[in-house]
TORKOL-4160 file (C-alpha; in steps of 0.2 Angstrom, whole numbers, padded with zeros to 4 digits, m for minus):
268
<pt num="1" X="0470" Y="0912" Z="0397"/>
<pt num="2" X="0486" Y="0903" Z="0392"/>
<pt num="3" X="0497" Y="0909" Z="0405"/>
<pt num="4" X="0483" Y="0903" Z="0420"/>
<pt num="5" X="0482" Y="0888" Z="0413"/>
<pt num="6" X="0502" Y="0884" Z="0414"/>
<pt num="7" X="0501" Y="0893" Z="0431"/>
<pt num="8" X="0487" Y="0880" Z="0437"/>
<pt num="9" X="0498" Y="0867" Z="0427"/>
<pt num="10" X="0514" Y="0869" Z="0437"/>
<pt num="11" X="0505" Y="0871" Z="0451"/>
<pt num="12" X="0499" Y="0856" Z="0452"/>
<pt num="13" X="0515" Y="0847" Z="0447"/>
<pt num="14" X="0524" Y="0856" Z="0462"/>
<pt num="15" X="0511" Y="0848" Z="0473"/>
<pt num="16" X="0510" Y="0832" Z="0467"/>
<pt num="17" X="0529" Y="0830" Z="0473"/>
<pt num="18" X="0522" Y="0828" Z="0493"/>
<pt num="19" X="0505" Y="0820" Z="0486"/>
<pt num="20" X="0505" Y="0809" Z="0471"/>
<pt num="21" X="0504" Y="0790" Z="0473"/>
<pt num="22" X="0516" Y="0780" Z="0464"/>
<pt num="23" X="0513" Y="0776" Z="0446"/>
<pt num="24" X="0527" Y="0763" Z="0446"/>
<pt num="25" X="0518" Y="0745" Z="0445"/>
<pt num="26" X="0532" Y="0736" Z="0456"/>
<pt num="27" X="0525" Y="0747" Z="0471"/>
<pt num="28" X="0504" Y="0740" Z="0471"/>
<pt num="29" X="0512" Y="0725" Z="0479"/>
<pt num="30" X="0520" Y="0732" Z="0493"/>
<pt num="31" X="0505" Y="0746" Z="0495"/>
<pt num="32" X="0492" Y="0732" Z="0494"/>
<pt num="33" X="0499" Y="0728" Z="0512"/>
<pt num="34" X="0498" Y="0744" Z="0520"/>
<pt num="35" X="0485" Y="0753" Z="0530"/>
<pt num="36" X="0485" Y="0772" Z="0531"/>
<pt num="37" X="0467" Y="0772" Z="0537"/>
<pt num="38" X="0475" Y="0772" Z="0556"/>
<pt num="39" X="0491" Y="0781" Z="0554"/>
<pt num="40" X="0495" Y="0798" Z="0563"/>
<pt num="41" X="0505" Y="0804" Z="0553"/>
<pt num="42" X="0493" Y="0815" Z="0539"/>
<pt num="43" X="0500" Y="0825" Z="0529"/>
<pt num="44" X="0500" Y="0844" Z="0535"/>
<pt num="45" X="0504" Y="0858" Z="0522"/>
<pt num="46" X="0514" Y="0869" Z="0536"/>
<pt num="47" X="0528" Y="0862" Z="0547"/>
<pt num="48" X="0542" Y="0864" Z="0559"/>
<pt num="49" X="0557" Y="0854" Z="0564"/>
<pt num="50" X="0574" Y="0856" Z="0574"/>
<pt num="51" X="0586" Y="0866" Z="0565"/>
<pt num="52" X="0599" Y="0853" Z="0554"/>
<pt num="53" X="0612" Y="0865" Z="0564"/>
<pt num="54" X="0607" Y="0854" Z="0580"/>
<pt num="55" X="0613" Y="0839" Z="0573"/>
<pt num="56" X="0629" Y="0829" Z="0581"/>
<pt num="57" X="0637" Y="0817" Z="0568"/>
<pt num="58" X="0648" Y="0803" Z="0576"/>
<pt num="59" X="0655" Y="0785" Z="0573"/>
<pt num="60" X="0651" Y="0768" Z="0581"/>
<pt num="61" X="0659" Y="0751" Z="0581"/>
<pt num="62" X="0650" Y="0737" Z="0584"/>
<pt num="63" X="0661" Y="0724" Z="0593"/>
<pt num="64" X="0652" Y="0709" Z="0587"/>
<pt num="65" X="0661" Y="0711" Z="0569"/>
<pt num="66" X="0670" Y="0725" Z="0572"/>
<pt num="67" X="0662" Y="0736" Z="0558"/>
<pt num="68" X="0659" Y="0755" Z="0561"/>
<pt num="69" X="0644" Y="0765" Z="0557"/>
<pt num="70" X="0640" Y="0782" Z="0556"/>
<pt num="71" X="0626" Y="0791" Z="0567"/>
<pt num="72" X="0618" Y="0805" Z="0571"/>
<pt num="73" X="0609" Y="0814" Z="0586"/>
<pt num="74" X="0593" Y="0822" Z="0580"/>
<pt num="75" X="0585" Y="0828" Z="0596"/>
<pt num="76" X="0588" Y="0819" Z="0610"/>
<pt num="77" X="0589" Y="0803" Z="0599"/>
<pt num="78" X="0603" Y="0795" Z="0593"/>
<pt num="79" X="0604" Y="0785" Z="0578"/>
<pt num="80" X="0614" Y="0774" Z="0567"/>
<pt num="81" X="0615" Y="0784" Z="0549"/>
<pt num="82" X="0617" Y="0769" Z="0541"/>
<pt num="83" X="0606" Y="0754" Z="0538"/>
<pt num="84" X="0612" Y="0739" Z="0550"/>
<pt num="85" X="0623" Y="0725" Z="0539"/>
<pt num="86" X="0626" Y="0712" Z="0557"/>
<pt num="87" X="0626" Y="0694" Z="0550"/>
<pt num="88" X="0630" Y="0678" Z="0559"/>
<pt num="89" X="0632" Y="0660" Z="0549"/>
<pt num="90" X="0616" Y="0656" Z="0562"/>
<pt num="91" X="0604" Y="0671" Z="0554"/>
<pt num="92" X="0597" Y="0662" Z="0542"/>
<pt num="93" X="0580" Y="0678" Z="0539"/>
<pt num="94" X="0593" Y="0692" Z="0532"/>
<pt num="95" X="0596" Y="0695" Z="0517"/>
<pt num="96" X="0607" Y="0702" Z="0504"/>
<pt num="97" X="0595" Y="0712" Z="0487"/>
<pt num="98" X="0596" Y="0698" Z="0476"/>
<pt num="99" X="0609" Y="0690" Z="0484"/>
<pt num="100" X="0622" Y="0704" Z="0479"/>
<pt num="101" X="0633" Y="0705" Z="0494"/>
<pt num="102" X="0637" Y="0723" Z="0486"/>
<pt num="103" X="0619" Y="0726" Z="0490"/>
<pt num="104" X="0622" Y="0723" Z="0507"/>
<pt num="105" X="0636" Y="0733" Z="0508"/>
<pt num="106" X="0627" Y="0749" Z="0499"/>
<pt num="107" X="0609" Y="0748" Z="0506"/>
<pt num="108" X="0612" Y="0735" Z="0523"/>
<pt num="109" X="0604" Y="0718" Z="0527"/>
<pt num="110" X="0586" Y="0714" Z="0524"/>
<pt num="111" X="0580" Y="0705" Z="0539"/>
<pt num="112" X="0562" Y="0696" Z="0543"/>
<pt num="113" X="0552" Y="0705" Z="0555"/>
<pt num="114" X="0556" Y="0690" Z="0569"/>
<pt num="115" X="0574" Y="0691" Z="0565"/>
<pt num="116" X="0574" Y="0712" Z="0569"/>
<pt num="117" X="0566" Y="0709" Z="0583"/>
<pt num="118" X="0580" Y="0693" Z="0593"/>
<pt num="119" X="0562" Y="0681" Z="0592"/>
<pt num="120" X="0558" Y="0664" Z="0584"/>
<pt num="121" X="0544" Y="0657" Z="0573"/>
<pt num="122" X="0540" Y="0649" Z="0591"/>
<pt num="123" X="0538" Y="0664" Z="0599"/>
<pt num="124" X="0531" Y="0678" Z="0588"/>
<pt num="125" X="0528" Y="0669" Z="0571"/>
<pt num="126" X="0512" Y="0668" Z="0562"/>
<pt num="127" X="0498" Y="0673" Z="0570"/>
<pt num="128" X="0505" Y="0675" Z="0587"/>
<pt num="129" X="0507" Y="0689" Z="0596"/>
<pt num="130" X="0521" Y="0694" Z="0605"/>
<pt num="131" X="0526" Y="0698" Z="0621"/>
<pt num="132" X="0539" Y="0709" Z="0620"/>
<pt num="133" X="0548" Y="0720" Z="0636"/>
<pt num="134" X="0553" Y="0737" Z="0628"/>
<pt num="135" X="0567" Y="0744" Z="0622"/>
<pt num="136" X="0568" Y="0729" Z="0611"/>
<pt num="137" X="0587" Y="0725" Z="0608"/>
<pt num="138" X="0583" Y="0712" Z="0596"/>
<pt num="139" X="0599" Y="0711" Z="0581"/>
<pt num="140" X="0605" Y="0727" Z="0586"/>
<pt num="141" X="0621" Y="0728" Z="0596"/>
<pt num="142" X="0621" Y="0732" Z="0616"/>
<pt num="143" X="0617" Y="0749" Z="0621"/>
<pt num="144" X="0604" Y="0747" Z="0603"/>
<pt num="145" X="0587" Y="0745" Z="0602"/>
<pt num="146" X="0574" Y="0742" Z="0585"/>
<pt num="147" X="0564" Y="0759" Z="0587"/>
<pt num="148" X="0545" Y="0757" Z="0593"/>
<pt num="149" X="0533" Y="0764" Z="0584"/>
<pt num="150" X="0533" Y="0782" Z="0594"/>
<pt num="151" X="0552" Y="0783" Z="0591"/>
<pt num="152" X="0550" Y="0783" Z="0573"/>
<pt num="153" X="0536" Y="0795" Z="0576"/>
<pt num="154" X="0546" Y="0806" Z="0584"/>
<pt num="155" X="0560" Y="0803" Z="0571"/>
<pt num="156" X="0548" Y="0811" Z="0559"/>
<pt num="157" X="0541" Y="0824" Z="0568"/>
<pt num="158" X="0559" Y="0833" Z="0572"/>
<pt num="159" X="0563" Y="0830" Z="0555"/>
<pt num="160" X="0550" Y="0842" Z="0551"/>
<pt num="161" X="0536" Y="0831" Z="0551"/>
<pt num="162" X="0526" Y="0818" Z="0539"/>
<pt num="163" X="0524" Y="0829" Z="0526"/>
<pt num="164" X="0541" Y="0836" Z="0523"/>
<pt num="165" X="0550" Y="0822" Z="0534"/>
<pt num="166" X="0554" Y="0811" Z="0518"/>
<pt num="167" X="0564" Y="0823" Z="0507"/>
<pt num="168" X="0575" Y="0827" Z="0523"/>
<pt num="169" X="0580" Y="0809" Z="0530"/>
<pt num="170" X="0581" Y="0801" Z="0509"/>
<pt num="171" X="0601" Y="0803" Z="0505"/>
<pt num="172" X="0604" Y="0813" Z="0491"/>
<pt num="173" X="0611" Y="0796" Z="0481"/>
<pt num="174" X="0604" Y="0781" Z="0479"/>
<pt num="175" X="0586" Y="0783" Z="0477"/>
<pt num="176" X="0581" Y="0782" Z="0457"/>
<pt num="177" X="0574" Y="0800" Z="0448"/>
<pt num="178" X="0557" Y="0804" Z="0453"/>
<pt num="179" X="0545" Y="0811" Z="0438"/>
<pt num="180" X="0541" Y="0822" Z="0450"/>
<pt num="181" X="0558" Y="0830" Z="0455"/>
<pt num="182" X="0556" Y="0825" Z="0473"/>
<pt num="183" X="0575" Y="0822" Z="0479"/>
<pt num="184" X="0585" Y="0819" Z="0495"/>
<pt num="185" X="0592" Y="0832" Z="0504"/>
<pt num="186" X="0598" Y="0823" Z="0517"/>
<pt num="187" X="0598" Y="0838" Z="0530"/>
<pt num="188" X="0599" Y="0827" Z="0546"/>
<pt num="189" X="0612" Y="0815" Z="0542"/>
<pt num="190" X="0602" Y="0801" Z="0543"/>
<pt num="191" X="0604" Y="0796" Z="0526"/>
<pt num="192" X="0591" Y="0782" Z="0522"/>
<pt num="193" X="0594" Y="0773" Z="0509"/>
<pt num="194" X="0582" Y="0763" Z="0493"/>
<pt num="195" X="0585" Y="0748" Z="0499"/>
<pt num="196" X="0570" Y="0738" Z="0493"/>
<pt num="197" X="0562" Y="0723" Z="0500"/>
<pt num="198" X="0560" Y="0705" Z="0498"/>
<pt num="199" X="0544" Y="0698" Z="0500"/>
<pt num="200" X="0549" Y="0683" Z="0511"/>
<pt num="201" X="0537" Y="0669" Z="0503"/>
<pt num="202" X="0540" Y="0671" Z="0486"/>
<pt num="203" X="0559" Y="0673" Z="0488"/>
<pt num="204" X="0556" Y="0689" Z="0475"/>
<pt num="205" X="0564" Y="0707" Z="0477"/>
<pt num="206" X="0556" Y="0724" Z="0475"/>
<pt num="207" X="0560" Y="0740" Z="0473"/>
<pt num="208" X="0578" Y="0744" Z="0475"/>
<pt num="209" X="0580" Y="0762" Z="0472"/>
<pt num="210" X="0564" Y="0766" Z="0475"/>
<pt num="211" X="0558" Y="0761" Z="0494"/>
<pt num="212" X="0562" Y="0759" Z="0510"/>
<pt num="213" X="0552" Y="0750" Z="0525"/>
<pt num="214" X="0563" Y="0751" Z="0542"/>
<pt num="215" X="0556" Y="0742" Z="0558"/>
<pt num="216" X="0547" Y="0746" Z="0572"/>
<pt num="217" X="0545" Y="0735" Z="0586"/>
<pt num="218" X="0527" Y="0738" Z="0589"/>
<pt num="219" X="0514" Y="0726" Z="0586"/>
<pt num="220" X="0498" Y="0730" Z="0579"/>
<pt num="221" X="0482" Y="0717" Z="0576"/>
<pt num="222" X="0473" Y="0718" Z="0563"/>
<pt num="223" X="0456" Y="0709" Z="0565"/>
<pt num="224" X="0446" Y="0716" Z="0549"/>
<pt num="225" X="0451" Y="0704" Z="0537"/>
<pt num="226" X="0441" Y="0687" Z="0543"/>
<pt num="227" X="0428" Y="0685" Z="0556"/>
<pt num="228" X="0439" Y="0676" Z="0567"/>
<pt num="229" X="0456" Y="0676" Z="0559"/>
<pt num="230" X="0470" Y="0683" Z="0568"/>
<pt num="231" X="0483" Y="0693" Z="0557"/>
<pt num="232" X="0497" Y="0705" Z="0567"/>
<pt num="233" X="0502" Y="0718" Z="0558"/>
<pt num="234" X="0518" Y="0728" Z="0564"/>
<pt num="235" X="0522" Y="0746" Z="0562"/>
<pt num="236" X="0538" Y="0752" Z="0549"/>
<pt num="237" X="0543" Y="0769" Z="0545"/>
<pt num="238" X="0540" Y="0769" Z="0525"/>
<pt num="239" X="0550" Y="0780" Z="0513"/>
<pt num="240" X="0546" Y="0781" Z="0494"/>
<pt num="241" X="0555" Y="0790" Z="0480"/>
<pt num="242" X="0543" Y="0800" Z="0472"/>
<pt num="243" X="0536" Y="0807" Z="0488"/>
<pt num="244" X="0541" Y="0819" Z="0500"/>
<pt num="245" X="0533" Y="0812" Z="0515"/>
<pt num="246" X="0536" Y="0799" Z="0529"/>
<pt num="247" X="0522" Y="0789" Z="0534"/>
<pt num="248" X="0524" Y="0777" Z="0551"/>
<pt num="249" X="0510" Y="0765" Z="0544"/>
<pt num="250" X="0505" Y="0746" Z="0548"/>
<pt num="251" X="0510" Y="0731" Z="0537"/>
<pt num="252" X="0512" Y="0712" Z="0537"/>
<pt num="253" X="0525" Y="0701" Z="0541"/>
<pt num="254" X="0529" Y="0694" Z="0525"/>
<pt num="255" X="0543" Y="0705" Z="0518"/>
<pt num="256" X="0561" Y="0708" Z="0524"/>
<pt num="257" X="0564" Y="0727" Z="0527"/>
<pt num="258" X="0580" Y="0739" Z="0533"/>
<pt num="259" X="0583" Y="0739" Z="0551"/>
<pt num="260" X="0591" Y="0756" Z="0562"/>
<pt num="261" X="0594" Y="0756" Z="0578"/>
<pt num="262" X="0591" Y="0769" Z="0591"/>
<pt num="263" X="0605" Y="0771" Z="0608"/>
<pt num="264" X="0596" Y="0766" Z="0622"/>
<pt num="265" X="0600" Y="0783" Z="0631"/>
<pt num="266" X="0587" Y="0792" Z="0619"/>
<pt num="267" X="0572" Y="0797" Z="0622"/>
<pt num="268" X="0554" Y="0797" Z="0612"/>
């Protein structure tokens, strides 16, 4: 009797890894804003993926401040491997975690939804939709674009898909111990990293080590929360520490998330 209950005990620990919702408190914030009720991306307990062996690492330079950055060709899509860091004096929505340019430097710029995307608070701000021509360049560099919502789909779905996708695009470093054992391994290069967030309005940071949120471009309206108030919601790929899986889910506009950028040439 003993030993099936420790059977049943590990098992459900071994499972919780993919499963288990984050006991961390700092996270209720950042979940209270998200909607899983439409995503597409349930969890599945088989998968498939390309082979890591299919992947092409590279380099890129960015000729507006001559940084490089890694990237990666998963598919037929091709990446930056690194979180964008592009700054001008001009960018006043990017940010540094907690105003650390060593942050910036390890984990990449934080940037406001309207900032990721090249638009003002006159264009796309509060409450208005935009209208947007895709691909989006937005703050990526030329030949770059800020990933609809399908790309970062199909980002997950080569990686193995949504219940597996997590644990293979976290880096192995970076992301704080989960209870759970869940880890990085980091078998497509992509490397994402626990930047954390800032939630814009309350100039407060989150969740450094354990999160990350990386833009879409896609817009989603979100009419359930007042009979006759407008709120657009935009998609982001969302990657947590204790969990295995990779959710392309809706949120607000009030926090300032990572930002990768996919080469025009791919394809979804």
């Amino acid at each position: 009797m003993f030993r099936l209950v420790g059977f049943f005990l590990i098992a459900v620990f071994i499972f919780a890894c993919s499963e288990s919702e984050s006991s961390a408190d700092a996270l209720k914030d950042y979940f209270d804003n998200l909607s899983f009720a439409d995503s597409e991306n349930e969890s599945s307990s088989s998968f498939s993926g390309l082979s890591p062996d299919s992947v092409v690492t590279g380099e890129f330079k960015d000729a507006r401040d001559n940084r490089t950055y890694k990237t990666v060709k998963i598919g037929n899509q091709t990446w930056m491997a690194e979180n964008l860091k592009y700054s001008l004096d001009s960018l006043v929505e990017s940010w540094c975690y907690e105003d650390d340019n060593s942050n910036c430097e390890k984990y990449g710029r934080l940037y406001s939804w309207m900032t990721a995307i090249g638009k003002s608070d006159e264009e796309c701000g509060y409450q208005k939709a935009c209208s947007l021509t895709y691909p989006v360049q937005g703050i990526c560099p030329e030949g770059w674009h800020i990933p609809s919502k399908d790309e970062l789909a199909t980002l997950v779905e080569n990686a193995g898909g949504p219940s597996i996708a997590g644990a293979r695009l976290k880096a192995k470093e970076g992301w704080e111990p989960a209870w759970n054992e869940c880890t990085g391994t980091d078998d497509y290069h992509f490397s994402a990293m626990a930047s954390g967030y800032l939630r814009v309005y309350t100039d407060h940071y989150y969740n450094k080590g354990y999160h990350t949120g990386i833009w879409s471009s896609t817009e989603v309206e979100d009419f359930h929360r007042a009979e006759q108030y407008q709120h657009i919601d935009v998609y982001i790929l969302f990657l947590d520490y204790d969990k295995d899986t990779a959710q392309v889910s809706d949120t607000n506009r009030d926090f300032a998330e990572s930002v990768r950028c996919l080469k025009d040439d791919s394809e979804k």
